[in-house]
Each structure stands twice: as C-alpha cells, then as structure tokens.
FITORGU-281241 format. One line per 3 residues: number of its first residue (from 1); for each residue x, y, z of N, C-alpha, C, O, CB. Coordinates in steps of 0.1 Angstrom, whole numbers. Glycine has a CB too. Example, Ala and Ser with C-alpha at 12.3 -4.5 7.8 and 13.67 -1.06 7.14 Angstrom:
# FITORGU-281241
1	132 -57 78 123 -45 78 132 -33 78 142 -33 85 113 -45 90  128 -22 71 137 -11 71 129 0 79 134 11 80 141 -6 57
END
This chain:
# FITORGU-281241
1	-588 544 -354 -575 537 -351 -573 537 -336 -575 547 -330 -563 543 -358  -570 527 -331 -571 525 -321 -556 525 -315 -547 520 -322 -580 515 -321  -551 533 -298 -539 538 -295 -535 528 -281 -543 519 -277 -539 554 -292
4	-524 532 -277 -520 526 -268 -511 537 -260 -506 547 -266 -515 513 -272  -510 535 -245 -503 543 -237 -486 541 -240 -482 529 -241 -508 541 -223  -479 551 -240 -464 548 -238 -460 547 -227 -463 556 -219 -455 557 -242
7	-451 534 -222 -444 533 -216 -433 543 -209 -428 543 -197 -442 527 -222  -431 550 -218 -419 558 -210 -424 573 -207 -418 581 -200 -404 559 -219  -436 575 -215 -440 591 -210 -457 589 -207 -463 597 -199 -436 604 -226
10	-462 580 -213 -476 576 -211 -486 582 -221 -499 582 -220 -479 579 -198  -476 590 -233 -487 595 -242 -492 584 -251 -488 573 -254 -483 607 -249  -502 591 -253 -514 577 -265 -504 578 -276 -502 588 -283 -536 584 -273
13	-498 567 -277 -493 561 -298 -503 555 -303 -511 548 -297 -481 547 -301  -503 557 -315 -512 545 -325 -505 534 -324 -492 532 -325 -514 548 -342  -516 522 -320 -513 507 -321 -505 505 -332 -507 512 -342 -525 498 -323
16	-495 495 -333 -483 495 -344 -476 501 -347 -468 499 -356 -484 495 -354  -475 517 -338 -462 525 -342 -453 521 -334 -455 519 -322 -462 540 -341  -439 518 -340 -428 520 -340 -420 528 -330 -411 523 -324 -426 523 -349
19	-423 539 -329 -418 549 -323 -426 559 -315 -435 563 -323 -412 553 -332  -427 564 -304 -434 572 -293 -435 584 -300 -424 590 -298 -428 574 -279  -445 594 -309 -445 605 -314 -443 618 -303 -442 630 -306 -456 606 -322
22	-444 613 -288 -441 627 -280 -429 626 -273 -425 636 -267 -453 630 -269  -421 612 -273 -409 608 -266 -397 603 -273 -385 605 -270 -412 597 -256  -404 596 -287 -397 588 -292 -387 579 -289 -376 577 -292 -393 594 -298
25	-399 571 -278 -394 555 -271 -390 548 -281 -392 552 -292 -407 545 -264  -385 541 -279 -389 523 -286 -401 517 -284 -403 516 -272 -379 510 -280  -411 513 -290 -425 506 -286 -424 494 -289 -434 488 -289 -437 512 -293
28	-411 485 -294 -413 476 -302 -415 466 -290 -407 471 -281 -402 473 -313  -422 456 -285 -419 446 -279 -403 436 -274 -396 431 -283 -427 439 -286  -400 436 -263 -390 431 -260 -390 419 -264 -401 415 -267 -388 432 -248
31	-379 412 -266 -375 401 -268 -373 390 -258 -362 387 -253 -366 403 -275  -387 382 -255 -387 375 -242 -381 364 -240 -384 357 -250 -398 372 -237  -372 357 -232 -368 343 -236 -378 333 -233 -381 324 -240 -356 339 -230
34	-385 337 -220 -399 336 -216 -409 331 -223 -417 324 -217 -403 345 -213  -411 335 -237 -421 333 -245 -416 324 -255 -421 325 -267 -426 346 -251  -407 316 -254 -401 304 -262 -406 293 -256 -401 292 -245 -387 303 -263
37	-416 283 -260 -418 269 -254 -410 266 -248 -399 268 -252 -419 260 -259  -413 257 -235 -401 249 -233 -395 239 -239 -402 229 -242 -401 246 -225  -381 239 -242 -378 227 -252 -382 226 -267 -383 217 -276 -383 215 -247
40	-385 240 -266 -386 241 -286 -378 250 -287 -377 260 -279 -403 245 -295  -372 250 -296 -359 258 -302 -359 271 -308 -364 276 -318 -353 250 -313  -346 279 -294 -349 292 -303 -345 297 -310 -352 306 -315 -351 300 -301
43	-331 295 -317 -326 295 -329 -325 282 -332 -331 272 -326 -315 303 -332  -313 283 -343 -313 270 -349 -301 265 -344 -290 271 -345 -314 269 -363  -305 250 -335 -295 244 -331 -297 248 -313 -294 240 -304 -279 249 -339
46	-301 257 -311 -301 264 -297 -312 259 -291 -323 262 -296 -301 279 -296  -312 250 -277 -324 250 -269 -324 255 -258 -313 256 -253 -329 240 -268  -336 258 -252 -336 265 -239 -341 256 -230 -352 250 -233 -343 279 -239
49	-335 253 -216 -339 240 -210 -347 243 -195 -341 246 -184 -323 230 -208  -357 243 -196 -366 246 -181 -356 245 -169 -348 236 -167 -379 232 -177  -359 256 -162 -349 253 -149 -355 246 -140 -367 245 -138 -344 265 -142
52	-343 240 -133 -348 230 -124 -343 217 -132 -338 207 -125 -364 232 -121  -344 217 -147 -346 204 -152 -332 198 -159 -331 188 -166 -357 205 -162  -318 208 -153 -307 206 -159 -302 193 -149 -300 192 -137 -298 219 -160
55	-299 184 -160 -291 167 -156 -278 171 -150 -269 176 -156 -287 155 -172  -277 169 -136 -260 166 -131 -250 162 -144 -252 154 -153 -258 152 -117  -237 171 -139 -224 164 -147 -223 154 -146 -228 149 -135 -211 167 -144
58	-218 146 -154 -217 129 -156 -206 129 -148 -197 137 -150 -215 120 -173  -206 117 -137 -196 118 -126 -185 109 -131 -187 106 -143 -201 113 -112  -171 103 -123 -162 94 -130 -167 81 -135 -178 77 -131 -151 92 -121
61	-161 74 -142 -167 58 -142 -162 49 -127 -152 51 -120 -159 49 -157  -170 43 -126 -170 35 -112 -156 30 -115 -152 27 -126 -182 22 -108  -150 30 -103 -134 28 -100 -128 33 -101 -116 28 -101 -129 23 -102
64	-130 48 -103 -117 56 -110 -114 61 -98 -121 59 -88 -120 68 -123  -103 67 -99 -100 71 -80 -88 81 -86 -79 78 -93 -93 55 -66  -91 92 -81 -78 108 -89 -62 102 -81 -58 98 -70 -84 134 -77
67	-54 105 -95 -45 105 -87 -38 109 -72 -44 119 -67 -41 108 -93  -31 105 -66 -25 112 -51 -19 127 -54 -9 131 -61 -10 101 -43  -28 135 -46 -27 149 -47 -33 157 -55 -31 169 -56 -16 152 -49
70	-42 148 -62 -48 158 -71 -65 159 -69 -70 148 -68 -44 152 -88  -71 167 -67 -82 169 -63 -94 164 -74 -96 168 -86 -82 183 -58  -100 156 -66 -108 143 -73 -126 145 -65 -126 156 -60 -97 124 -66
73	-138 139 -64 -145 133 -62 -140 119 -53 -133 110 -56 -149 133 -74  -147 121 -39 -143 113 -30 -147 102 -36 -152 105 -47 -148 115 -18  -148 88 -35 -151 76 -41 -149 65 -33 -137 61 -31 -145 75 -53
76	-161 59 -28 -162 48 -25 -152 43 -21 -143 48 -28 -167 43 -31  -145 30 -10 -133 23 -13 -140 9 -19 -151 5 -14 -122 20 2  -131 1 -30 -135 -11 -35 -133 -23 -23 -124 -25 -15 -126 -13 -47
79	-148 -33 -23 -148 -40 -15 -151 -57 -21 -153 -59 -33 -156 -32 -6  -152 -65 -13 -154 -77 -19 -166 -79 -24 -175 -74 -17 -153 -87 -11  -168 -86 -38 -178 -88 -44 -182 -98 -47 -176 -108 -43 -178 -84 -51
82	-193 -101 -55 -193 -122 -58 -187 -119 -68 -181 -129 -71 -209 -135 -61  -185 -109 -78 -176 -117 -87 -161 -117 -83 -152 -122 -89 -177 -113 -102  -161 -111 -71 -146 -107 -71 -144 -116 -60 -136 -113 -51 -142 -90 -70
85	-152 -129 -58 -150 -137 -44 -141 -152 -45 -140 -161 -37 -167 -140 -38  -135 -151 -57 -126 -161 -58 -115 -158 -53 -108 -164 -45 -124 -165 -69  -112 -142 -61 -99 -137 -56 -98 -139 -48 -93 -149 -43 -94 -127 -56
88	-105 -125 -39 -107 -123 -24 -102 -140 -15 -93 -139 -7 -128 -118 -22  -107 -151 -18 -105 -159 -8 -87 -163 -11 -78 -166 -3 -118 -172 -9  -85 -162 -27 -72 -163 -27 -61 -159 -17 -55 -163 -7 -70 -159 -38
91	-64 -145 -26 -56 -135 -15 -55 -136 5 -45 -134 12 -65 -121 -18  -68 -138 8 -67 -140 22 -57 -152 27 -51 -152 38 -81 -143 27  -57 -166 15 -55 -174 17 -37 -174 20 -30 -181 27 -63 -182 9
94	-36 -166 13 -22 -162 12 -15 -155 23 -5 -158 28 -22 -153 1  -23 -147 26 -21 -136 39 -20 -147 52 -11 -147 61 -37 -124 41  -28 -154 53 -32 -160 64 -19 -175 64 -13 -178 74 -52 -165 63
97	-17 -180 53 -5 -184 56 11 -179 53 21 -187 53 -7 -193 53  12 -164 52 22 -154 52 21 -154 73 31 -153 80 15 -136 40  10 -154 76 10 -150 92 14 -162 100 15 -163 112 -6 -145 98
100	15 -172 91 19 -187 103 35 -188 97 42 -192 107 7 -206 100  42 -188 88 52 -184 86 59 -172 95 69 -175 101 49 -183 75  55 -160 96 55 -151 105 60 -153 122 67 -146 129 42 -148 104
103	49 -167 123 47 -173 141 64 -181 138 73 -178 145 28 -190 145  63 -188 127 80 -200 127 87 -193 128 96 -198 135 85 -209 115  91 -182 125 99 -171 124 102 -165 136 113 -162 140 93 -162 117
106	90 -165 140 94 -157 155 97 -168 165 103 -165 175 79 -147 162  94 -179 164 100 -192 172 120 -193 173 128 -193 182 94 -208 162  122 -193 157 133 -199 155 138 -186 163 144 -188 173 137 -204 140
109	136 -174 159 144 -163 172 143 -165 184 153 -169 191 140 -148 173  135 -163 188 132 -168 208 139 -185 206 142 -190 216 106 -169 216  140 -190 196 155 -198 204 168 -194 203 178 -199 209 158 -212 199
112	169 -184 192 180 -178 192 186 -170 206 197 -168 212 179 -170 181  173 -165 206 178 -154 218 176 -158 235 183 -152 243 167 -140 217  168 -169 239 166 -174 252 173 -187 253 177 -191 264 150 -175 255
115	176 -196 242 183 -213 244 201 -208 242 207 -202 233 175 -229 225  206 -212 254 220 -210 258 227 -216 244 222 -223 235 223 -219 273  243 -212 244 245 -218 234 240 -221 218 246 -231 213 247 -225 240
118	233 -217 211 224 -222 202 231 -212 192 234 -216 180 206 -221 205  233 -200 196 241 -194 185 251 -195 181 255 -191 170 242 -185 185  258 -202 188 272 -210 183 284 -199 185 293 -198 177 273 -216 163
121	283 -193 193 292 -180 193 302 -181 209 296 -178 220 280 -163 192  317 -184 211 326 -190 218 335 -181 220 342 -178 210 331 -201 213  337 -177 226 348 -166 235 358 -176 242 353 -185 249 338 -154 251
124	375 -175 239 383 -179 245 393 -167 253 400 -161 245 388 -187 236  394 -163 267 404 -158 268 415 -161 274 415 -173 275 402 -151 271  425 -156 277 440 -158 280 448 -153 272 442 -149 262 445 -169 280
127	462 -151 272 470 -146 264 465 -150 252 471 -147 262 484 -150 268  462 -153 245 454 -156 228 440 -154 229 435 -164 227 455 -172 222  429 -141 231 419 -145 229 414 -147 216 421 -142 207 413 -140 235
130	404 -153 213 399 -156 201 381 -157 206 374 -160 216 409 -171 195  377 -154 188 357 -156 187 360 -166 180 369 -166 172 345 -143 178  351 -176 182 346 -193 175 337 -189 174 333 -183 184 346 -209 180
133	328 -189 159 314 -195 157 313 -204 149 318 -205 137 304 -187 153  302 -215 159 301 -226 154 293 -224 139 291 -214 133 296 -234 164  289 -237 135 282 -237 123 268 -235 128 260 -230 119 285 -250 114
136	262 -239 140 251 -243 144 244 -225 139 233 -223 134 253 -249 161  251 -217 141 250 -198 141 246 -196 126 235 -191 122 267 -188 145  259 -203 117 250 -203 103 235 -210 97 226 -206 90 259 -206 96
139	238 -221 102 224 -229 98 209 -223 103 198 -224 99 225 -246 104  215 -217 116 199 -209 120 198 -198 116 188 -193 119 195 -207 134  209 -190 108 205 -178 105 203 -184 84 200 -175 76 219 -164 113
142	205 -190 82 198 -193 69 183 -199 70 174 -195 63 206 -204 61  181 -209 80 168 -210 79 155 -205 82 143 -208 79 169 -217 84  163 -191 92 156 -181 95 154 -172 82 144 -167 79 163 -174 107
145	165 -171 76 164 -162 63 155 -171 52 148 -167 43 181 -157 56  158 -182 56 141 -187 42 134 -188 45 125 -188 36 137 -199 34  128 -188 59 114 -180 66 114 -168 56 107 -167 46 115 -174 84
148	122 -160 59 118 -145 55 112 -146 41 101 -144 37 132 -134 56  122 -150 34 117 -151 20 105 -156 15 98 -149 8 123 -158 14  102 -169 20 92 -175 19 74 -164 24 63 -164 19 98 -188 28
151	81 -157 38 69 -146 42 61 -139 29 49 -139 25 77 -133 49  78 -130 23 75 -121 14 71 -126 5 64 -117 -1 83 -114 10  72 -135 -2 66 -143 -10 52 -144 -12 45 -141 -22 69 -154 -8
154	50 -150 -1 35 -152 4 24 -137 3 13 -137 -2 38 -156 21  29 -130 7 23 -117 7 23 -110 -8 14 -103 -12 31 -109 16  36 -113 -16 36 -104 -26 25 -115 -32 13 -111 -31 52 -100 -35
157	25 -127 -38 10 -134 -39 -1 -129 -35 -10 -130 -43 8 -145 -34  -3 -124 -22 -14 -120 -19 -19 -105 -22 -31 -102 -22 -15 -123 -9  -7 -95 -26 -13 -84 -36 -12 -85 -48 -19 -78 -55 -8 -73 -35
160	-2 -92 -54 -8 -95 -70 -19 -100 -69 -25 -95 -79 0 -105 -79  -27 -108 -63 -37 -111 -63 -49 -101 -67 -56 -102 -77 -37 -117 -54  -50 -92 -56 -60 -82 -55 -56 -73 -64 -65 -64 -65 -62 -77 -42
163	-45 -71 -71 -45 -58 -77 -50 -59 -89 -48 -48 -93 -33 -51 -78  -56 -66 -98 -66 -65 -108 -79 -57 -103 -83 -46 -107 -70 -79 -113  -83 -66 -94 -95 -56 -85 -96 -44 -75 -107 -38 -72 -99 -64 -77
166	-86 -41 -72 -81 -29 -65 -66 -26 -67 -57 -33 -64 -83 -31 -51  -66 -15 -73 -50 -13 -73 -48 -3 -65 -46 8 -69 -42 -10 -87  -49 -5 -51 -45 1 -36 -31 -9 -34 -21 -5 -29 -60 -1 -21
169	-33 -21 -40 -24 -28 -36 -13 -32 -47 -6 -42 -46 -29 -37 -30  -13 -25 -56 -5 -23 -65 9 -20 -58 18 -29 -60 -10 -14 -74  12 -13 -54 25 -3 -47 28 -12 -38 39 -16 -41 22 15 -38
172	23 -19 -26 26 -30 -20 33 -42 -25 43 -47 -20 15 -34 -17  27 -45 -37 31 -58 -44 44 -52 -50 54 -58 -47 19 -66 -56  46 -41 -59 61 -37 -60 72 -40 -52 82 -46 -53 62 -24 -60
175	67 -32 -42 76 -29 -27 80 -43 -26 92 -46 -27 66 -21 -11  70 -53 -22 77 -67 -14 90 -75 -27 97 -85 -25 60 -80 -10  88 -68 -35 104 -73 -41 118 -67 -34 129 -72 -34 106 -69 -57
178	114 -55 -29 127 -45 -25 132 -56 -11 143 -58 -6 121 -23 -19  121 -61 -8 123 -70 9 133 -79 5 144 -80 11 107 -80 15  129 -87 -6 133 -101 -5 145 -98 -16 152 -108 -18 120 -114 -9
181	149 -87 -24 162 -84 -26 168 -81 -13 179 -85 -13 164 -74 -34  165 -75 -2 170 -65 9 176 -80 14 188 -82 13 158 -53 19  168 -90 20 166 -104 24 182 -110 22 190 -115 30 153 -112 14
184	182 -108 6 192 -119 1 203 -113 2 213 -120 1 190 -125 -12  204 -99 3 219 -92 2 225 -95 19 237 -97 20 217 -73 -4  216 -94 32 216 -92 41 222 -109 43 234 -110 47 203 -84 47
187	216 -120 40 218 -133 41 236 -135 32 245 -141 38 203 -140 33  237 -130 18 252 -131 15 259 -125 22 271 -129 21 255 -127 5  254 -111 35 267 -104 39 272 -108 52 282 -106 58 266 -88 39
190	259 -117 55 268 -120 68 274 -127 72 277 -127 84 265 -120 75  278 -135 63 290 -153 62 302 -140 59 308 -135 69 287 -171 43  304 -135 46 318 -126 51 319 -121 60 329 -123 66 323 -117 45
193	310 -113 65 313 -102 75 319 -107 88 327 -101 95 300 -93 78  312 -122 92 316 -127 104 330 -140 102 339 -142 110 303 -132 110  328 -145 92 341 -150 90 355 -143 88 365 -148 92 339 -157 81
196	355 -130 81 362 -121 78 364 -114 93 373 -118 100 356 -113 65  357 -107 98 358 -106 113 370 -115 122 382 -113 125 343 -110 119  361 -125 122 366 -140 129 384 -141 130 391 -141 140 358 -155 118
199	390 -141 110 398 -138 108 410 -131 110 421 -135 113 395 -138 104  404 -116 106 409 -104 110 413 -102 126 423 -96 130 399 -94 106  402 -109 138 404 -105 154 410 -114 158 412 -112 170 392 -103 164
202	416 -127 153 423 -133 155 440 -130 148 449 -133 156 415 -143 153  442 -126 140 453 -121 135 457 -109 140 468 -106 140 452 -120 122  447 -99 147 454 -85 153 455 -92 168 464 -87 175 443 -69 153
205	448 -101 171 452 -100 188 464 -107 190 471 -104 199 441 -105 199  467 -117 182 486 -120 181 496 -113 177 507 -114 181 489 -130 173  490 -102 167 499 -96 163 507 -90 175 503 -91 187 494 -88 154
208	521 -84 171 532 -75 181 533 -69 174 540 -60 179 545 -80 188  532 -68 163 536 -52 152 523 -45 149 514 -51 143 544 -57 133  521 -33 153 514 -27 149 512 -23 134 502 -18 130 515 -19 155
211	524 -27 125 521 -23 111 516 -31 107 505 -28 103 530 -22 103  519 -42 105 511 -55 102 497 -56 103 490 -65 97 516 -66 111  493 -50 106 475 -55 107 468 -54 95 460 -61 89 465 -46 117
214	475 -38 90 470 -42 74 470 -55 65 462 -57 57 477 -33 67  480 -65 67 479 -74 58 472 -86 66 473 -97 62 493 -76 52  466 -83 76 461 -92 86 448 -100 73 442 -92 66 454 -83 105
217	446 -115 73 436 -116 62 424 -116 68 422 -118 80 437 -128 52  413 -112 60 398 -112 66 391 -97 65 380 -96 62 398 -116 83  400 -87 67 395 -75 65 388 -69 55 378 -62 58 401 -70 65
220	393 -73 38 386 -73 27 372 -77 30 362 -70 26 392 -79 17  370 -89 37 358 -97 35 347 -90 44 336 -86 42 360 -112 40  355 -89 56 348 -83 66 339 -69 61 327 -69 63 359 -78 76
223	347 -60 54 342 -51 46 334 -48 39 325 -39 40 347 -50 41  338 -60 26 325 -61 19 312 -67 24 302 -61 19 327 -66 9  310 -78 33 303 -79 39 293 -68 50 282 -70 54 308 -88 41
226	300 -60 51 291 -46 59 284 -38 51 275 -31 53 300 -36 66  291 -40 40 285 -28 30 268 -37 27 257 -34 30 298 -25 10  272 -48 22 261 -56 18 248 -56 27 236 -54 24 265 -71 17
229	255 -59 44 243 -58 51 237 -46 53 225 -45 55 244 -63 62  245 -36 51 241 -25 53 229 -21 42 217 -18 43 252 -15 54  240 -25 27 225 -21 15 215 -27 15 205 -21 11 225 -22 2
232	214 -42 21 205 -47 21 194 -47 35 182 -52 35 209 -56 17  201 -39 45 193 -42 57 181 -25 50 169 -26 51 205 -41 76  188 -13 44 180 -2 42 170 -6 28 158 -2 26 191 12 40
235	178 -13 20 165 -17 10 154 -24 12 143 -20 8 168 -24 1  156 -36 20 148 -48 33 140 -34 37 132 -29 28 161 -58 51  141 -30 46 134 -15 55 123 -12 42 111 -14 45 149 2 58
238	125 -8 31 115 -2 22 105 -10 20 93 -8 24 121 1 9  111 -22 14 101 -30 9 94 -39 23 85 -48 22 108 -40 -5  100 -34 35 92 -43 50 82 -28 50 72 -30 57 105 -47 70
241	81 -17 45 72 -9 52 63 -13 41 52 -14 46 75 7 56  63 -16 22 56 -18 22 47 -28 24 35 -25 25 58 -15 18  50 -41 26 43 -54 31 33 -46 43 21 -48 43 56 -67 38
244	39 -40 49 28 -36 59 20 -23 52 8 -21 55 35 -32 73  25 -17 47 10 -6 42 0 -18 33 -12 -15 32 18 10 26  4 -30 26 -5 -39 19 -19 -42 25 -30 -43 22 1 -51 16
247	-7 -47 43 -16 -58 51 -26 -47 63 -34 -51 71 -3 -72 63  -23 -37 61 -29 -24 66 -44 -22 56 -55 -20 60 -16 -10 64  -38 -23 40 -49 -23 32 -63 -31 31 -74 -28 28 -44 -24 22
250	-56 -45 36 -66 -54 39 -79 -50 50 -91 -53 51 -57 -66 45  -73 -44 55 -83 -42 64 -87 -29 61 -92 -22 71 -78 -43 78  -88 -24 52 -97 -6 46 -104 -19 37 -117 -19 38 -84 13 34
253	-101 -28 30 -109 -38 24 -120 -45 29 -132 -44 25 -102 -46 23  -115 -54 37 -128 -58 45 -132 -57 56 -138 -65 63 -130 -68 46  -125 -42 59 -135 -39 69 -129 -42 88 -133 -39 99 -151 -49 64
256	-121 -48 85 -114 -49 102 -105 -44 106 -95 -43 99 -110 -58 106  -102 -39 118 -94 -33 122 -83 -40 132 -76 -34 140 -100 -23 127  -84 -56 128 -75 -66 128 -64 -66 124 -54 -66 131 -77 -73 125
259	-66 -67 111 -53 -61 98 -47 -50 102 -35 -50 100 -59 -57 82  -53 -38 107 -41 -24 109 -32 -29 122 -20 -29 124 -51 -6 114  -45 -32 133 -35 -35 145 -25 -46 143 -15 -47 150 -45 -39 159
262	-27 -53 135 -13 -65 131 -2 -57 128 9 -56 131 -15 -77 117  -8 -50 120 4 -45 105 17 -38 115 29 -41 115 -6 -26 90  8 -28 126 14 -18 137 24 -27 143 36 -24 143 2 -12 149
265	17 -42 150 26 -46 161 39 -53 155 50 -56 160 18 -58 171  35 -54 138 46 -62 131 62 -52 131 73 -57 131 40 -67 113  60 -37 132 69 -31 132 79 -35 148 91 -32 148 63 -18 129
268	76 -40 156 84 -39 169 86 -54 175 76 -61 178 76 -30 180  104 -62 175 104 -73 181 97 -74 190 94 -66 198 111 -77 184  93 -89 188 84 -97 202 70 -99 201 64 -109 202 84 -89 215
271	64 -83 196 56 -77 193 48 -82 182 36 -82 181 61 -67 193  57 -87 171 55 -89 155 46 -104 157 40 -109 147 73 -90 144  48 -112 172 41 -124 170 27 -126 173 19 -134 170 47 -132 177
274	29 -113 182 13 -110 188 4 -101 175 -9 -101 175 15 -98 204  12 -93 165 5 -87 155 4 -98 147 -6 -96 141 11 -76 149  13 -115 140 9 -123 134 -2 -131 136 -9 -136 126 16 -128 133
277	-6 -135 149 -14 -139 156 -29 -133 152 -38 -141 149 -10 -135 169  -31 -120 152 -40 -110 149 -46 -112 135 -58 -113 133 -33 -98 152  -35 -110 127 -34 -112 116 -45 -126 108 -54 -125 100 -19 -112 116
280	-35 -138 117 -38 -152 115 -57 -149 116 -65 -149 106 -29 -163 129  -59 -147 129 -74 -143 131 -84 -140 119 -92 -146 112 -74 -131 138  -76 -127 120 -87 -116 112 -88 -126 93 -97 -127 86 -77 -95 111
283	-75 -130 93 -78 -139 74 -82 -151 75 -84 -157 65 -63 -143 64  -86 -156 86 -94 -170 89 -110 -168 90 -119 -175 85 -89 -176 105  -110 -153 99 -125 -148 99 -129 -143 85 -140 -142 80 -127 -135 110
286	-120 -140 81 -125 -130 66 -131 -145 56 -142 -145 51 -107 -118 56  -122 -154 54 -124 -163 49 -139 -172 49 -144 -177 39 -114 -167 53  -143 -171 65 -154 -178 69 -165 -166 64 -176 -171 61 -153 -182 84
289	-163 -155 64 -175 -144 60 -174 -145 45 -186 -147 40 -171 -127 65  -167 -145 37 -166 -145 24 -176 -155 16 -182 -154 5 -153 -147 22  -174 -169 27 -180 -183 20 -192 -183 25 -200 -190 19 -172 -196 23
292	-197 -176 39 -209 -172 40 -221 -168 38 -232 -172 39 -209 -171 42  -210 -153 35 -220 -141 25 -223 -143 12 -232 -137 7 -214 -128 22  -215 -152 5 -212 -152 -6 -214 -162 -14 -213 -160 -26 -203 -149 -6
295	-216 -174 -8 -218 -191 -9 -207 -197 -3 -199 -193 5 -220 -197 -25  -208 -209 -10 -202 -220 -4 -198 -221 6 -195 -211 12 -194 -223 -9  -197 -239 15 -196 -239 24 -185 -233 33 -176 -227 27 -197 -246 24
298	-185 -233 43 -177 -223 53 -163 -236 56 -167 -246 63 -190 -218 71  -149 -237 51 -140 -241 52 -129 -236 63 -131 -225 68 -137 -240 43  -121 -243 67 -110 -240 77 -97 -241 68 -96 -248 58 -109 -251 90
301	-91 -235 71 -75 -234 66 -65 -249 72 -53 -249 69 -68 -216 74
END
C-alpha cells in the first residue's frame, strides 16, 4: 500500500486515509474553486465567471439625465440631429425672429427717450401747477407693450418647440408665461396709476385745506395701479430671467457662445440691442449650418 507525506507533520499516511495517524490532520483535499471549469456550474444555479470577463453595469438609457442635485453619471448634452432637424430649424426660426422684435423694441424706446416731446408729458407752472399727459405717452407705451408680448411669445414657441427633444428647455418655456402675465399686469397698471396720479396732483395743489385731500379723487386709482405694476413688474422679472436661461441654452445646444453673450447683454438697457443683434446672428448662422450639415438647401430668413 502505497503512503503519502502529511502535510502538517510530514509523517507517511496511507493513500486514502482520512486522517494523519501521528497528528491527526485533515488529509482530505481542499475544496478548490479553481478546479471548477470555467463557466460550468458549481452548484446548481451558481456559475463562476473568469475574471477579467465580468460585463460593466448596464449604464442609463440614452437621455436620461439625474435629477438636479442628485448624483448621476455625467451625460452627454443633447444636440441637433437629422431626425431632430426639423425642429431644430423651427425653433431657431423662432428665436431669430423673437431677436428682430427685440431690435423694434429697442427703437420705439430710444424714441422715447432721445425725440423731445414724444412722451407726451407737460409741466404747467404758476400759481396752479399741473402734469398733462398727452395720449401720444399712452399709445407708445401700448405699442411698446405688444412688442413685449409678442417677444415672449416668440420665444415661448421656440422652447416648446425643443422640449420634446431636450427638456433643458422645459423650465424656460414655463417661465415665459410668468413674463407675459408680468407684461399685462404692468400694461393695466399704468393708465390708473398715471391718470389717478394726474388727478390726485392736480386736486392737492389747489387745495387750501389740508383735510380735504383725502377725498381728493384719483388716489384709489393711483393705488391700485402701483400695486399692479409692482406685481407685475416682480413676476415680469421671473419669467424675463427665464427667457434668458432658454436663450443661454441655445447655445450649450449648438454649440455657440453667441447665444450666452446675447442672453448676458439682454439683461442691461441699451445693451439688450447689441445682445439682440448677436442673437439675430448666431440663429441665422445656426440655421445655415443646420441646412448644410444636414441637407437642404441653405435659406435666408
């Protein structure tokens, strides 16, 4: 019969014993994982998978993007595609005449503010002074306010557009309703506020009784008209920052840094014509790349 050395003391066992008769080891063979094929099963249901040969976690599905603040897998930003090149030209098309609207806008002010007389606003003094505004003051400040509207308009079209395909511009296209509510409250408050004014500074500066002014008429109006411009000038504010985080997005879109520098100059008078300008540019150029890269012929606006 033939022996083998022990392991743990090195005396001779007989082949097949069990047990070390001078130590009383364990002799049984370890249980190797080693000695399992690869990819053949070592119990039942259990496989053992060659290292090296384990498949990466299955990552998000394309487009998924983690909510804000929550720690995600960086991801790509969504960009223009051919199938997505109808939109895309929509949307620009929109933007780009949101930015010439923009230019009328800034005209009809620089006549407000440099052409004499145009605001219709008349100072009389002498023993009676009195404020006249003409009508000429209202008609330019409504036509100026359907610019505005008409802007936001334009723009909120141009992120409903994209947000099937990117919803970066989802929150944009919300926001530009808060504008053109902000728009219309600011546009009703300022016919009271200044006629009510008008009213009221003409009735206290005749007055000789100081009690009397309370019943002076115009004040109510005056009033409520402040409140209005006021709610509407801070709601206007929300939904104007977002129009510009949209037109900011445009350009993480396709890629120019046209769209940010607009978005920036649109925050500051004067300023807002040289950022429309920019603007005008960059959605004329995008337009001509789109129909380039992408087919069809190359169009002008």
């Amino acid at each position: 019969m033939g022996s083998s050395p022990c392991p743990r003391c090195g005396g001779l066992a007989p082949v097949g014993a069990t047990f070390c008769p001078f130590c009383g080891a364990s002799l049984r063979p370890p249980l190797a994982a080693a000695a399992t094929p690869a990819g053949a099963p070592s119990a039942p249901g259990i496989y053992s998978i060659p290292s090296g040969s384990v498949p990466p976690p299955p990552g998000p599905p394309p487009g998924y993007y983690p909510p804000y603040g929550m720690p995600g897998p960086v991801m790509p930003l969504p960009g223009p595609t051919p199938a997505t090149r109808a939109v895309d030209l929509q949307a620009v098309t929109y933007l780009l005449w949101a930015s010439v609207s923009v230019l009328a806008g800034g005209l009809i002010a620089a006549a407000a503010l440099f052409v004499p007389g145009i605001l219709g606003i008349a100072t009389t003094t002498g023993a009676n002074p009195a404020i006249t505004i003409r009508w000429e003051f209202y008609l330019l400040l409504a036509i100026d306010g359907a610019v505005g509207v008409t802007t936001t308009l334009l723009l909120r079209f141009a992120f409903r557009t994209l947000t099937p395909v990117d919803v970066r511009f989802s929150t944009p296209s919300t926001l530009s309703i808060l504008l053109i509510v902000g728009l219309v409250l600011v546009l009703a408050g300022v016919y009271p506020l200044f006629v009510g004014y008008q009213s009221f500074f003409d009735c206290t500066s005749t007055s000789t009784n100081q009690t009397t002014l309370a019943n002076c008429p115009g004040l109510t109006a005056a009033v409520l008209g402040l409140l209005a411009l006021l709610a509407g000038s801070v709601i206007g504010l929300v939904g104007y920052i977002g129009c510009l985080i949209g037109v900011w997005r445009f350009g993480s879109r396709y890629g120019s840094d046209a769209y940010r520098i607009g978005a920036i100059l649109l925050l500051f008078p004067l300023l807002n014509v040289v950022g429309a300008i920019l603007i005008l540019i960059a959605a004329h150029s995008t337009r001509e790349e789109l129909h380039r890269t992408m087919g069809g012929p190359v169009r002008s606006f």
